[in-house]
C-alpha positions, 0 to 999 in steps of 0.5 A, spaced: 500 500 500 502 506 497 499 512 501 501 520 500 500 525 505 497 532 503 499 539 503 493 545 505 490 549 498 486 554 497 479 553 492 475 559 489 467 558 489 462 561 484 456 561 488 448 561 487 444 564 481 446 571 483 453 571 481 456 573 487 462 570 490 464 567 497 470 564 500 471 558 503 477 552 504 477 546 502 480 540 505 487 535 503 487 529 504 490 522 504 488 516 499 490 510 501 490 505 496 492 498 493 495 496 486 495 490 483 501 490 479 508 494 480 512 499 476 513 500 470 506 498 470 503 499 476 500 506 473 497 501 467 493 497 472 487 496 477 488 501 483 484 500 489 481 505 493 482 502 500 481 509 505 481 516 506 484 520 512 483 527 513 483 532 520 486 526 524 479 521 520 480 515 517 474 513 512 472 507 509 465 506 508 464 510 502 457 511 498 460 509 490 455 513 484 449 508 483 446 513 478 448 517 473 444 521 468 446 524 462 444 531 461 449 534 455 455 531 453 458 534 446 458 528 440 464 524 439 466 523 432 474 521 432 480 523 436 480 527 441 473 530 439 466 530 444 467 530 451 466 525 457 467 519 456 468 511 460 476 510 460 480 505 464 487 503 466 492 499 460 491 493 464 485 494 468 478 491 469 474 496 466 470 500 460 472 504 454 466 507 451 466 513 447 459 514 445 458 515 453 451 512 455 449 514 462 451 505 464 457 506 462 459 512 465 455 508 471 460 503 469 467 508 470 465 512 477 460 506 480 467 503 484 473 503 488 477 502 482 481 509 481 484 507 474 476 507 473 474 514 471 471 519 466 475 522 461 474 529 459 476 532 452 480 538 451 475 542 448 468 538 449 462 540 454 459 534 459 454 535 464 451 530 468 447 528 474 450 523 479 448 519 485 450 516 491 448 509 494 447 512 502 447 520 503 453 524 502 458 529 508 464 529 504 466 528 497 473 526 495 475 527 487 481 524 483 483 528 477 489 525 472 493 530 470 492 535 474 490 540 468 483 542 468 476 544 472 469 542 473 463 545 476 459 542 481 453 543 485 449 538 490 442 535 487 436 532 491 433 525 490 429 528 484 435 532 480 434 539 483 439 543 484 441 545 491 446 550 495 452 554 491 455 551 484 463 550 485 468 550 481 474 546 482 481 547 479 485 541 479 491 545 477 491 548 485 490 540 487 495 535 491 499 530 487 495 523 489 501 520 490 499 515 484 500 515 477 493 513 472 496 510 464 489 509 461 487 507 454 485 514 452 493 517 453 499 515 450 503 515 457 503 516 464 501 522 468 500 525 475 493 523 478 491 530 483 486 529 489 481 534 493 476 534 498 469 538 498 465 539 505 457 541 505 460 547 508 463 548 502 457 546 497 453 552 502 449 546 505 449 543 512 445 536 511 448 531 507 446 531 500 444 524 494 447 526 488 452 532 484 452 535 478 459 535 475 459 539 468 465 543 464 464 547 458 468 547 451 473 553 454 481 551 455 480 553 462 475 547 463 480 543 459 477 536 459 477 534 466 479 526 467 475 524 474 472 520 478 468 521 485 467 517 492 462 519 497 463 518 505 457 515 508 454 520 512 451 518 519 444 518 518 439 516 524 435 511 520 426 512 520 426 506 525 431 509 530 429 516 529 422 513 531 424 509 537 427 515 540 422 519 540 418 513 542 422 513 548 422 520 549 415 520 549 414 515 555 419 519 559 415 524 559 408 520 561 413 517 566 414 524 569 407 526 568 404 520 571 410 522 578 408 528 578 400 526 578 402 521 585 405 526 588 399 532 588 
């Protein structure tokens, strides 16, 4: 197991339909991860997601993307023309689709395999709706290359945009302390990682999906990403309703006390 250790960064948001911009950090964080094969190849194979770390935390129960929906995604004709498509590593399990379909992008982020990711063309736009298998209080992105941007937004059940839309730049991003050579390139390059918060998304509870999109300007430049979730820690109804139940009780108890008493 290779691990890295990350240094602070700084991150710019766009936030709410106004236009108006806000402030807020960012978190680095550590991936510790398994590859099945060894230099020179070990960049070409699968590389398994084993856990996170961050603020003195570790995580392991991740919430992996369940659905994808499609939304925009530029026409592939050949070469490096269109926009998001499935890629994976040389040597790894995985798919390679061009003519992205909302499976097959399912297929590339809907794992623990970090050489499983969604490639982005230098000048095509992409935008997708993804959610999660549990409730979501952290996101933890991949970027190869360590070149590009994406904008992202928290989504409902139902796709609904909700909190502030944020921009992330990958080139202000840690080294991941793993390389990615996949299918769509002729070598090897650097993977980045960054952490987003509720906080920095301008929400508070936890959230089911996202929406990720770039746009055909260089400054998007064809981010190529995957994405995980940390489980959030969410009462289920049964709990919720057996506390109340027993708070309920408490309460007849008290009442019932007192009753006696006078």
């Amino acid at each position: 197991m290779r691990t890295k250790f990350s240094l602070s960064i700084c991150l710019g948001i766009i936030a709410g339909s106004m236009g108006m911009a806000a402030s807020a950090q960012a978190f680095s964080f550590t991936t510790n991860f398994t590859e099945d094969l060894i230099d020179p190849d070990a960049a070409k194979g699968n590389i398994w997601l084993n856990s996170v770390e961050f603020g003195g935390t570790t995580v392991s129960n991740f919430s992996f993307v369940d659905r994808v929906n499609i939304i925009e995604n530029d026409l592939w004709i050949r070469g490096n023309s269109g926009a998001a498509s499935a890629d994976r590593g040389d040597l790894a399990v995985g798919l390679v689709q061009e003519l992205l379909t909302d499976a097959g992008a399912l297929t590339a982020l809907g794992n623990n395999n970090l050489n499983n990711i969604i490639d982005g063309e230098d000048r095509g736009a992409f935008e997708m709706n993804v959610w999660f298998d549990k409730a979501v209080d952290n996101l933890f992105f991949w970027e190869r290359g360590l070149n590009s941007a994406m904008t992202i937004q928290a989504i409902d059940k139902s796709g609904n945009m909700i909190g502030n839309l944020l921009t992330i730049d990958s080139r202000t991003w840690d080294y991941a302390e793993f390389d990615l050579n996949t299918m769509e390139i002729g070598g090897t390059q650097r993977v980045g990682s960054l952490g987003v918060s509720l906080a920095d998304l301008g929400l508070s509870s936890a959230i089911a999906g996202i929406q990720v999109s770039a746009d055909r300007t260089s400054f998007f430049n064809g981010p190529d990403w995957k994405v995980v979730g940390s489980a959030a820690s969410v009462p289920e109804p049964g709990t919720v309703m057996g506390l109340g139940a027993i708070a309920s009780g408490m309460l007849v108890s008290s009442r019932r006390k007192k009753a006696q008493k006078g």
